[in-house]
Z-matrix of the N, CA and C atoms (Angstrom, degrees):
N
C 1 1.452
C 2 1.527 1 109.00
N 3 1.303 2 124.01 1 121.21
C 4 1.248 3 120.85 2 146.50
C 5 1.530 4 147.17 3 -65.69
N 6 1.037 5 127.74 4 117.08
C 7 1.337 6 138.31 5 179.63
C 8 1.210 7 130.06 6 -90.83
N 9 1.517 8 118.95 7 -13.22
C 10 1.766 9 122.01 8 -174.98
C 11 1.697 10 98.94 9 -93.19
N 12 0.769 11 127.64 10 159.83
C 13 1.499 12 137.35 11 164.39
C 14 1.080 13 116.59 12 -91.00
N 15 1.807 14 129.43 13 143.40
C 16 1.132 15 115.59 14 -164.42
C 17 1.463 16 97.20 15 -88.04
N 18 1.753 17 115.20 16 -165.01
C 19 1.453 18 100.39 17 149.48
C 20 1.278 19 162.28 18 -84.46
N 21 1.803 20 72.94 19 -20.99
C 22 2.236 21 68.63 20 161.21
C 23 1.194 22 100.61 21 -83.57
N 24 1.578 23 155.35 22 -15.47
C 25 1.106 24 117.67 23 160.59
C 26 1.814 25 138.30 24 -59.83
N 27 1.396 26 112.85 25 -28.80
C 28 0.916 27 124.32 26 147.23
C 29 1.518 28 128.95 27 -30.12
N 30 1.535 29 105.68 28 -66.69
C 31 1.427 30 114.33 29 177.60
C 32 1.567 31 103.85 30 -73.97
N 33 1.105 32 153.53 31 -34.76
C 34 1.637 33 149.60 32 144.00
C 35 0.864 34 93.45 33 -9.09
N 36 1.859 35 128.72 34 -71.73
C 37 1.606 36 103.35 35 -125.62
C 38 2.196 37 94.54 36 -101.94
N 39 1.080 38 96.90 37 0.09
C 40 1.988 39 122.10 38 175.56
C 41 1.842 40 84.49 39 -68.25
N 42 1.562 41 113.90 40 -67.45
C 43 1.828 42 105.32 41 -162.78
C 44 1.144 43 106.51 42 -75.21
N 45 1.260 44 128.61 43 22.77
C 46 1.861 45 124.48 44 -178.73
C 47 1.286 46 73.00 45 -112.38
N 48 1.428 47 168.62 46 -15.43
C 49 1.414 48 136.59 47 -157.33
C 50 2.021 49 97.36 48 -138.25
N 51 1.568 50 115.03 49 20.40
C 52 1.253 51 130.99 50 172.79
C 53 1.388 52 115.65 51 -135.40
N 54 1.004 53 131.35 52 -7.72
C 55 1.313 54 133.70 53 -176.22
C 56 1.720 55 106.82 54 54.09
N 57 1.842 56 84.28 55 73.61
C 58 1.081 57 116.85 56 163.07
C 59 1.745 58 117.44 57 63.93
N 60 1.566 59 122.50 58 -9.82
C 61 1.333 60 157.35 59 -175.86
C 62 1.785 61 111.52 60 -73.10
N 63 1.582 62 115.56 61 104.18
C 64 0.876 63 133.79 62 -150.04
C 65 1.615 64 93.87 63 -118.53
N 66 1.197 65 136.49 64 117.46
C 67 1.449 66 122.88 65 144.06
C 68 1.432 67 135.30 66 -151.29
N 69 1.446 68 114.31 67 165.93
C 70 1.675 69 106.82 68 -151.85
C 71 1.866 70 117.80 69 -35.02
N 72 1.728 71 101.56 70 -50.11
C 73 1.504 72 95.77 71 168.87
C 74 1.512 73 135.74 72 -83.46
N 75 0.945 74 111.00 73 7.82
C 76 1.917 75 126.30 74 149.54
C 77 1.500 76 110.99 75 -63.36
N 78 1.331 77 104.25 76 -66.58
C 79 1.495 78 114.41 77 170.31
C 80 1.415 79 131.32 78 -19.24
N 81 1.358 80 85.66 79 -86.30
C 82 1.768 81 113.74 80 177.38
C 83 1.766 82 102.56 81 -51.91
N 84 1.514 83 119.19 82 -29.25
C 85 1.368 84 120.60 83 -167.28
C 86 1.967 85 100.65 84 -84.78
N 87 1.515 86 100.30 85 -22.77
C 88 1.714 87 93.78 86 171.29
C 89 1.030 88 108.18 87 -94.66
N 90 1.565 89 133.24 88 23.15
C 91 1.315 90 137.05 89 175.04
C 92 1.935 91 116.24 90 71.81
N 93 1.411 92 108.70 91 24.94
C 94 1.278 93 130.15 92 147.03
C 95 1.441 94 145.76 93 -79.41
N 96 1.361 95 111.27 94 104.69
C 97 1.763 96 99.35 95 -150.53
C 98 1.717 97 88.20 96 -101.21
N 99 1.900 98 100.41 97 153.51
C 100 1.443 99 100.03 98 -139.69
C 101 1.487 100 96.45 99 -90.18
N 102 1.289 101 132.50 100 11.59
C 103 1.507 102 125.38 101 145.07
C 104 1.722 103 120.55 102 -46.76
N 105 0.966 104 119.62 103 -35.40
C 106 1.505 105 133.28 104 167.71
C 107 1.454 106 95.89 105 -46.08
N 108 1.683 107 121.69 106 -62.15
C 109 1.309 108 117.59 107 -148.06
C 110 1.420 109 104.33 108 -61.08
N 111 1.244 110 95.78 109 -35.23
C 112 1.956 111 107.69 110 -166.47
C 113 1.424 112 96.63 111 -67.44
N 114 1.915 113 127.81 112 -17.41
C 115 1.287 114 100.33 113 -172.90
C 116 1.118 115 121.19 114 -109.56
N 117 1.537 116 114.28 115 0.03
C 118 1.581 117 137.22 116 167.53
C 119 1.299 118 108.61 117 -87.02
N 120 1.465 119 136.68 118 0.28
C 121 1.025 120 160.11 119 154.62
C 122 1.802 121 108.46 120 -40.32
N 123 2.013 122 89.61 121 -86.33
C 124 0.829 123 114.74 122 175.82
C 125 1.698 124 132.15 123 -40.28
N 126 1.761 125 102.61 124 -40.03
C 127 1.217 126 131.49 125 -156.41
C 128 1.997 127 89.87 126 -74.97
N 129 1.093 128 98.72 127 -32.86
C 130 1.823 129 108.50 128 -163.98
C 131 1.477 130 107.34 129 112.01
N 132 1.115 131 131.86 130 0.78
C 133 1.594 132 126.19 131 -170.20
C 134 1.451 133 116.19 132 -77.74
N 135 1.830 134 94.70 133 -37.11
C 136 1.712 135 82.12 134 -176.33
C 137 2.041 136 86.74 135 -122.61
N 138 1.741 137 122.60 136 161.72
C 139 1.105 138 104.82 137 156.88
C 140 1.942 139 106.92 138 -115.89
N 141 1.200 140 112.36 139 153.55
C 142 1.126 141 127.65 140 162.19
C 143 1.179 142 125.70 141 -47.96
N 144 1.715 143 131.24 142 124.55
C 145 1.374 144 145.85 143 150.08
C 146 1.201 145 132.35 144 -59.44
N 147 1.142 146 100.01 145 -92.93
C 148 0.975 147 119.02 146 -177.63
C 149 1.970 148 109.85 147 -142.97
N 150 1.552 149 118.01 148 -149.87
C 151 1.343 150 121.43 149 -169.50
C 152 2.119 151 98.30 150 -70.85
N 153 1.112 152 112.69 151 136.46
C 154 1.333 153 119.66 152 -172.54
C 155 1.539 154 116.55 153 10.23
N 156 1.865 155 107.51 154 70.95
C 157 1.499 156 109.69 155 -178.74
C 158 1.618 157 83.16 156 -147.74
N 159 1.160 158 127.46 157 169.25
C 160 1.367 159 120.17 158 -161.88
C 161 2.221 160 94.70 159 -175.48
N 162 1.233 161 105.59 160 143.62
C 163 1.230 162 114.31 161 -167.18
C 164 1.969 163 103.76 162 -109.08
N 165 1.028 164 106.96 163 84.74
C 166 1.740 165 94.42 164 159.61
C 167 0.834 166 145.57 165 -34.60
N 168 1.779 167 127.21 166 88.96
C 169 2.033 168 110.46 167 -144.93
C 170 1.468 169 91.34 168 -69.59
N 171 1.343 170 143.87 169 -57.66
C 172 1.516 171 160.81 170 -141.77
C 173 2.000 172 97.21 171 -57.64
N 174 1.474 173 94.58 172 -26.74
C 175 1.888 174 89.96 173 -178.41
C 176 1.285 175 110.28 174 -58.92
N 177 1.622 176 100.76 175 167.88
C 178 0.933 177 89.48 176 -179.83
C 179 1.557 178 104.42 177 -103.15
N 180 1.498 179 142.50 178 163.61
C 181 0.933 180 143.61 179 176.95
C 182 1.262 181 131.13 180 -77.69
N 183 2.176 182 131.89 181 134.59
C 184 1.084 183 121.87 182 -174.70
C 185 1.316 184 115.89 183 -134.69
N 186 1.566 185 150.00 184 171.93
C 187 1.067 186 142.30 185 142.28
C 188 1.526 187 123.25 186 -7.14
N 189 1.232 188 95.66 187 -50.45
C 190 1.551 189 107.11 188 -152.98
C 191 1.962 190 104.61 189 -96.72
N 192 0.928 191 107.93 190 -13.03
C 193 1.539 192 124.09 191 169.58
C 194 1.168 193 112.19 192 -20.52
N 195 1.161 194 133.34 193 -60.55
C 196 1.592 195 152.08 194 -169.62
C 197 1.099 196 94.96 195 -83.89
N 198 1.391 197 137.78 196 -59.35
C 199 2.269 198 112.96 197 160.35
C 200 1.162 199 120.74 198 -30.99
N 201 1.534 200 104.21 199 -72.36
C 202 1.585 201 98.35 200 176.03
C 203 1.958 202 123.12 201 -47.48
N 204 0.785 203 120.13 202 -26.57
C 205 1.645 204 140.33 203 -175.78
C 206 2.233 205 85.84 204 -67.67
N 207 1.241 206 87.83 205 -82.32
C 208 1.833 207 86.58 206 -157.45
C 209 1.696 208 98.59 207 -64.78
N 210 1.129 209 126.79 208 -1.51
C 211 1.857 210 107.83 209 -178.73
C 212 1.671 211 84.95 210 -89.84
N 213 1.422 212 132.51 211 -50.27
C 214 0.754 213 114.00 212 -161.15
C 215 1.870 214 127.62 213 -58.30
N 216 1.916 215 75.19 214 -33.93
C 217 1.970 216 85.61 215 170.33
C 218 1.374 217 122.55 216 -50.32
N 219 1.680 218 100.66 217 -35.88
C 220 1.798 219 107.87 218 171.86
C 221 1.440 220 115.51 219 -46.20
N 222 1.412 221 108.33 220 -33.75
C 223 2.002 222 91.94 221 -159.21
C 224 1.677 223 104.28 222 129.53
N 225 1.204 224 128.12 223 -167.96
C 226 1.070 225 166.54 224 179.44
C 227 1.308 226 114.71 225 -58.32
N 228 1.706 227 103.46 226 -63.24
C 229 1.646 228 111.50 227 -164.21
C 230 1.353 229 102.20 228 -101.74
N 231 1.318 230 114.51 229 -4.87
C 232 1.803 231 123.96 230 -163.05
C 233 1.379 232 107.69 231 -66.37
N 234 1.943 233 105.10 232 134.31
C 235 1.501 234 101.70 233 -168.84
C 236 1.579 235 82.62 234 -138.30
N 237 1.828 236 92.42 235 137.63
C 238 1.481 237 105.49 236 164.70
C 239 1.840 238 108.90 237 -45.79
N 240 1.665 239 121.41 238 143.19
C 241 1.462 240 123.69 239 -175.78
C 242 1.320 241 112.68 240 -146.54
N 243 1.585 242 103.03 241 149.91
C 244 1.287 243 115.55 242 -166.44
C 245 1.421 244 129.01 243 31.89
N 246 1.436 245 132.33 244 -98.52
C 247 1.090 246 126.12 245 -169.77
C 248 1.692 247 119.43 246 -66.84
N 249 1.216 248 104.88 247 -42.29
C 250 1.659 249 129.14 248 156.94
C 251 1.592 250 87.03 249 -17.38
N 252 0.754 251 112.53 250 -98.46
C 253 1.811 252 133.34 251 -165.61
C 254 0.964 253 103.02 252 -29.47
N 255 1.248 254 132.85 253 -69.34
C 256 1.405 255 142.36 254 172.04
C 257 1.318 256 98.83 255 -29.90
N 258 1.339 257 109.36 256 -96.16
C 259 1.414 258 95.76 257 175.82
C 260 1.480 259 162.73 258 -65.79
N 261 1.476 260 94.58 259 8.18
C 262 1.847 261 128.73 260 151.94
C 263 1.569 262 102.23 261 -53.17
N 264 1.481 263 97.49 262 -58.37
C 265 1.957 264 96.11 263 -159.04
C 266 1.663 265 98.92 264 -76.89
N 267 1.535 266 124.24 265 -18.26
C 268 1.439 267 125.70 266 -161.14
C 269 1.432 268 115.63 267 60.75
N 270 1.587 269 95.34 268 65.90
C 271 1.674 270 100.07 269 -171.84
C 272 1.945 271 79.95 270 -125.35
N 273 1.369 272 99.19 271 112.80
C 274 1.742 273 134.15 272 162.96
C 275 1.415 274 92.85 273 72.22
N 276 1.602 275 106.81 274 -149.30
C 277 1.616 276 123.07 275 -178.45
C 278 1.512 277 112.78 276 -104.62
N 279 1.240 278 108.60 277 94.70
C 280 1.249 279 122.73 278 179.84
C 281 1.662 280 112.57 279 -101.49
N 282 1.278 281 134.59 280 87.38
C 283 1.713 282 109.13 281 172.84
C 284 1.697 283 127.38 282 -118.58
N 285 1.421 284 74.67 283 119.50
C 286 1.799 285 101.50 284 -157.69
C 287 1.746 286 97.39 285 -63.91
N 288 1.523 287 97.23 286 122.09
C 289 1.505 288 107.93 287 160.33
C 290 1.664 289 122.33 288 -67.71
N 291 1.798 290 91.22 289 -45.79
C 292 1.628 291 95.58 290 159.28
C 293 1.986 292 112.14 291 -155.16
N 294 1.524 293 109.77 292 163.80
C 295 1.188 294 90.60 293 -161.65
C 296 1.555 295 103.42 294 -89.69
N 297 1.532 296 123.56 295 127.71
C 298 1.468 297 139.55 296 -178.89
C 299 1.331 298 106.88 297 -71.88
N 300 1.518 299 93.26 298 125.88
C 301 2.127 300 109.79 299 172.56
C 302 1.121 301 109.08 300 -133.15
N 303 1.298 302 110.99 301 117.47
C 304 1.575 303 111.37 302 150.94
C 305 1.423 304 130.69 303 -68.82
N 306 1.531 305 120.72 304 158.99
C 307 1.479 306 129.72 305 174.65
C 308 1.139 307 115.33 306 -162.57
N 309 1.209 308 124.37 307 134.23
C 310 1.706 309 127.23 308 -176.60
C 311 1.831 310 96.93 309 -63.52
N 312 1.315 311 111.43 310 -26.48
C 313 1.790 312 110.42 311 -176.04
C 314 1.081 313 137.99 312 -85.64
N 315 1.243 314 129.27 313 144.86
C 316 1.219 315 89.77 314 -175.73
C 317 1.489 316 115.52 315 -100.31
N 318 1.331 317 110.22 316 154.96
C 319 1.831 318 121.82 317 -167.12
C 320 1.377 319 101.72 318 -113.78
N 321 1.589 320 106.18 319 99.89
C 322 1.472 321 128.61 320 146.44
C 323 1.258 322 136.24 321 -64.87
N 324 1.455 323 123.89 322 -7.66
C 325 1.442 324 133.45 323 -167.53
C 326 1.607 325 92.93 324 -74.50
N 327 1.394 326 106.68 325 168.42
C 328 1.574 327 124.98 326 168.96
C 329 1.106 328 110.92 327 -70.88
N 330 1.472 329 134.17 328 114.40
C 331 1.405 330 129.82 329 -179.35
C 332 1.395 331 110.75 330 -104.84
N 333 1.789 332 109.94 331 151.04
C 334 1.722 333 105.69 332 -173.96
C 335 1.938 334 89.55 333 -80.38
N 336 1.399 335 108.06 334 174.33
C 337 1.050 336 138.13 335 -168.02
C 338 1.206 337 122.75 336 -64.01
N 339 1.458 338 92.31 337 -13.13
C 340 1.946 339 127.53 338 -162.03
C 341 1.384 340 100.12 339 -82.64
N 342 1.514 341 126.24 340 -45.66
C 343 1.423 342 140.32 341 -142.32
C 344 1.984 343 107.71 342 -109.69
N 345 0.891 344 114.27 343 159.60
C 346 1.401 345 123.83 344 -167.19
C 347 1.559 346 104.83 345 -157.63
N 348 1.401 347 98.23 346 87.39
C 349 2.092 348 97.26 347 174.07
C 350 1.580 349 115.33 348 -91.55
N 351 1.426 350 106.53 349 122.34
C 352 1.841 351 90.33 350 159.21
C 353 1.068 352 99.24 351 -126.98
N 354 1.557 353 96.70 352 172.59
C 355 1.798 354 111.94 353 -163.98
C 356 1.308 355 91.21 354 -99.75
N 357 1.281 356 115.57 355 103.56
C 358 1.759 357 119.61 356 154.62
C 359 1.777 358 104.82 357 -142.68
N 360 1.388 359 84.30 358 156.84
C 361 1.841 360 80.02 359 -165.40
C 362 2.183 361 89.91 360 -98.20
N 363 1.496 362 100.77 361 131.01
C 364 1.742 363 102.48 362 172.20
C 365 1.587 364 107.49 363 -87.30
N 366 1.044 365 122.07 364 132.16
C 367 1.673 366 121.80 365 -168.62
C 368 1.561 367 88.62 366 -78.62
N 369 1.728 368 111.81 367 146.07
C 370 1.458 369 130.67 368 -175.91
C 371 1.382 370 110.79 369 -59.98
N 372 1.566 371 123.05 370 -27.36
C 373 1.287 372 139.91 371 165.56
C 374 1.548 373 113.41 372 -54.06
N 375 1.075 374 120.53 373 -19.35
C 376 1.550 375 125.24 374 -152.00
C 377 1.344 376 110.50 375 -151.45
N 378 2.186 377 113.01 376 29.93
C 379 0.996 378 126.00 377 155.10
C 380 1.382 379 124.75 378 -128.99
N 381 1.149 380 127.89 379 167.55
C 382 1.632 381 121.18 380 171.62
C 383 1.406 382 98.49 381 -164.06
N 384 1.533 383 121.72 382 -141.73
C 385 1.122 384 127.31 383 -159.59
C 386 1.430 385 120.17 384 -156.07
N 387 1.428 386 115.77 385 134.13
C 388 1.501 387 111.26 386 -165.56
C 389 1.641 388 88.40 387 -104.88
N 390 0.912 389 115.89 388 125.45
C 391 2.096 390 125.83 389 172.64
C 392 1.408 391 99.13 390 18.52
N 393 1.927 392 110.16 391 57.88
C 394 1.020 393 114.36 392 179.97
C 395 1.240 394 143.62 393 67.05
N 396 1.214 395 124.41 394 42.59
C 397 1.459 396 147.84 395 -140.00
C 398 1.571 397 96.14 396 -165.70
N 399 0.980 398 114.66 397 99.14
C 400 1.720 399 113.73 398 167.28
C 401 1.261 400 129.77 399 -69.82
N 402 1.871 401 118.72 400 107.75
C 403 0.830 402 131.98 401 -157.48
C 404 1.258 403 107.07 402 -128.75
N 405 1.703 404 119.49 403 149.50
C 406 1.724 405 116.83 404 169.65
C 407 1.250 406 111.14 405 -55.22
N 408 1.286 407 125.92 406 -178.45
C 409 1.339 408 126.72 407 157.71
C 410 1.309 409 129.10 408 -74.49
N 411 1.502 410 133.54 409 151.46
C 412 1.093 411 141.66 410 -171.60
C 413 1.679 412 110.86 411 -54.70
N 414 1.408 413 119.23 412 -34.65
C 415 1.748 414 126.98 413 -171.11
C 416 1.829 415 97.17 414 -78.23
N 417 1.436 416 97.91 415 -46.48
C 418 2.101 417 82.81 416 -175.44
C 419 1.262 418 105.83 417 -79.81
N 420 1.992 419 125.62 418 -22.85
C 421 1.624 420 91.40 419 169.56
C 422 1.247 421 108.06 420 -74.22
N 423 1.110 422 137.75 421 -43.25
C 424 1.642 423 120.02 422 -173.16
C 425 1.550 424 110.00 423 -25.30
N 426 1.481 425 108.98 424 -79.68
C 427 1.295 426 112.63 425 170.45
C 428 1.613 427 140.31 426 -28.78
N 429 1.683 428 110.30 427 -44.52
C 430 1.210 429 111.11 428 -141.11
C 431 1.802 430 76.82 429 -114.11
N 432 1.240 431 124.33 430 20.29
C 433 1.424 432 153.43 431 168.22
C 434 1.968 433 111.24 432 -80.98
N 435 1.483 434 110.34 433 -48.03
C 436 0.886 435 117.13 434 164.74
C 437 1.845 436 127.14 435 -25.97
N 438 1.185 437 108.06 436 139.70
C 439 1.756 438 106.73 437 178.02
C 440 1.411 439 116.10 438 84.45
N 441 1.517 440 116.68 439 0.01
C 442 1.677 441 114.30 440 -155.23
C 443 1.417 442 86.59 441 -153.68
N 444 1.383 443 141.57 442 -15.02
C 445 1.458 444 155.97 443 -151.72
C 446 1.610 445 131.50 444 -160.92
N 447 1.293 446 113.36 445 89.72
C 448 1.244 447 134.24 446 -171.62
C 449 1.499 448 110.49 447 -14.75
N 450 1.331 449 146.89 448 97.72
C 451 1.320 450 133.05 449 174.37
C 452 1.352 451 103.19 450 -47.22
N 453 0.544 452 143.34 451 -18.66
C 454 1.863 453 137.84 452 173.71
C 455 1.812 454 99.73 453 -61.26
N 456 1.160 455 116.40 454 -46.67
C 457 1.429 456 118.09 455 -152.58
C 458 1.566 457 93.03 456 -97.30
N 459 1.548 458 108.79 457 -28.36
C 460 1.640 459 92.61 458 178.33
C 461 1.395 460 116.94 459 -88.96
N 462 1.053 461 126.98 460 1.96
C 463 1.948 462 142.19 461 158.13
C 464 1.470 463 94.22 462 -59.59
N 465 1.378 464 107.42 463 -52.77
C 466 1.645 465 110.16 464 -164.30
C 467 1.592 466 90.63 465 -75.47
N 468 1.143 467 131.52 466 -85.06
C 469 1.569 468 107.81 467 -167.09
C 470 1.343 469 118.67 468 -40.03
N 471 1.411 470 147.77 469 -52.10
C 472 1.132 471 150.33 470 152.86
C 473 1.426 472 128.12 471 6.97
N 474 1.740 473 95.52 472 -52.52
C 475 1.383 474 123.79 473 -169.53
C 476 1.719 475 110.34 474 -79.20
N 477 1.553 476 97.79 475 -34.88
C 478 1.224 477 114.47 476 -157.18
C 479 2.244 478 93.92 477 -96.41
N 480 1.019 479 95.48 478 -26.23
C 481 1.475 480 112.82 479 -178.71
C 482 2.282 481 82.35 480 -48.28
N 483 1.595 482 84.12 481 -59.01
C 484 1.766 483 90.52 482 -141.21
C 485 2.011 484 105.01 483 -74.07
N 486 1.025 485 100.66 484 -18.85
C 487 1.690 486 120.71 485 150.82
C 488 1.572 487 115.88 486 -39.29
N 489 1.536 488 109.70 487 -69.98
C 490 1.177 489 115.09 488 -152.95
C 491 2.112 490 90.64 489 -102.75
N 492 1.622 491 100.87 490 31.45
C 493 1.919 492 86.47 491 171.46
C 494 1.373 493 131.28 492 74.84
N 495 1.802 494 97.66 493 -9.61
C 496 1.608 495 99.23 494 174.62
C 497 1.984 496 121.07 495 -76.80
N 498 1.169 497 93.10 496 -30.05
C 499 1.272 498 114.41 497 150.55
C 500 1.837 499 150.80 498 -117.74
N 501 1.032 500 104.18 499 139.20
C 502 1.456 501 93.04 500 -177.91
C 503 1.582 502 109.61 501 -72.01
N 504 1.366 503 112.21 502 169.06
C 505 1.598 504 108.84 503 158.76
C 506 1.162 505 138.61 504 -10.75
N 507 1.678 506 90.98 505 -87.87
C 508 1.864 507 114.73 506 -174.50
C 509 2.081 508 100.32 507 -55.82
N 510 1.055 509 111.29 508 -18.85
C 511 1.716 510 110.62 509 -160.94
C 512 1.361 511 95.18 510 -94.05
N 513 1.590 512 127.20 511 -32.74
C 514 1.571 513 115.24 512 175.46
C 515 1.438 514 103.99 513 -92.75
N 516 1.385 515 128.82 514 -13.99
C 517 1.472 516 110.97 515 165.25
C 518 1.339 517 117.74 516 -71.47
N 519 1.235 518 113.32 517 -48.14
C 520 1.359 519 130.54 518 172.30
C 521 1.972 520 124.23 519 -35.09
N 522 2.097 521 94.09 520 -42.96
C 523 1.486 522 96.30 521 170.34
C 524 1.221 523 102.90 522 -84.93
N 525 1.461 524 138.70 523 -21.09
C 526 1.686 525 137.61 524 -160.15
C 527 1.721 526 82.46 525 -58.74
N 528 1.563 527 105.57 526 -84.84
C 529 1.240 528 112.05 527 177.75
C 530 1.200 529 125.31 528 -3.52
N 531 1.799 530 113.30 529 -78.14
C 532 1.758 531 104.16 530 -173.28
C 533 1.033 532 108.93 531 -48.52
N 534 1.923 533 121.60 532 -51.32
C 535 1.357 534 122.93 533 -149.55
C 536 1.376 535 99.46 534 -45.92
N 537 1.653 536 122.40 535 -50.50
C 538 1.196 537 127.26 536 -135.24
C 539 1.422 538 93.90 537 -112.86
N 540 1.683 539 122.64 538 24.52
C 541 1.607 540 94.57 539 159.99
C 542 1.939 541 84.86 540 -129.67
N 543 1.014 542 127.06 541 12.49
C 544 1.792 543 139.95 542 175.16
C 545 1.133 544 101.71 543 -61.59
């Protein structure tokens, strides 16, 4: 009987808890060294992203897939931003030309067409996580949403933010306000 796991099983049971999001330092951290990746690659098991990010075909597929995909393209510190979020949580009518990430780094890799990185650093205070997906907080995308997003529609997510628990009270009155004296 065997008892060790191979590695793509290993890496299986890693893209059930990433949405399907594979990369070199995930890997190496489940004790997968990233020559493997290149050969499960090959095999059809995993497909390629971008620079050490890798797609688990065997996952299963979600909404949110393509978040997890471009934060990871960011890097390390890279957090889904502003409008992203919005439309991560499905708060109003948001339609993303591409999905926005921040990173304190800067990201030289080849990016698909999909993705939009800028270098700004999100304070640790003013991040968390959408079903594991590192994202700003719900109050600076509202805001930092502005110029690209109908103030009409970001009142309405706002509203709907503080409905569904993403915000408290004082924090969706607080964005109603700016939006609506900006």
């Amino acid at each position: 009987m065997r008892l060790t796991s191979s590695y793509r099983q290993i890496l299986r049971e890693l893209a059930y808890d990433t949405h399907g999001v594979i990369t070199v330092a995930s890997a190496r951290e489940a004790g997968v060294p990233p020559v493997e990746l290149r050969k499960l690659t090959a095999r059809g098991a995993l497909r390629r992203i971008g620079h050490g990010v890798y797609r688990m075909i065997e996952a299963p597929s979600s909404n949110l897939d393509e978040f997890a995909e471009a934060v990871a393209l960011g890097g390390e510190e890279a957090v889904l931003a502003d409008e992203s979020v919005l439309a991560a949580y499905g708060l109003g009518q948001v339609n993303l030309r591409k999905i926005r990430v921040v990173t304190p780094r800067r990201v030289r890799s080849r990016l698909p067409d999909t993705v939009e990185i800028e270098q700004r650093k999100v304070p640790l205070w003013d991040s968390g996580y959408i079903e594991g997906i590192p994202a700003m907080g719900v109050e600076s995308a509202l805001l930092g949403s502005r110029g690209r997003i109908m103030t009409e529609r970001l009142v309405d997510a706002a509203r709907k933010a503080e409905q569904r628990g993403l915000l408290d009270s004082a924090a969706a009155a607080r964005v109603i306000k700016e939006l609506e004296t900006s």
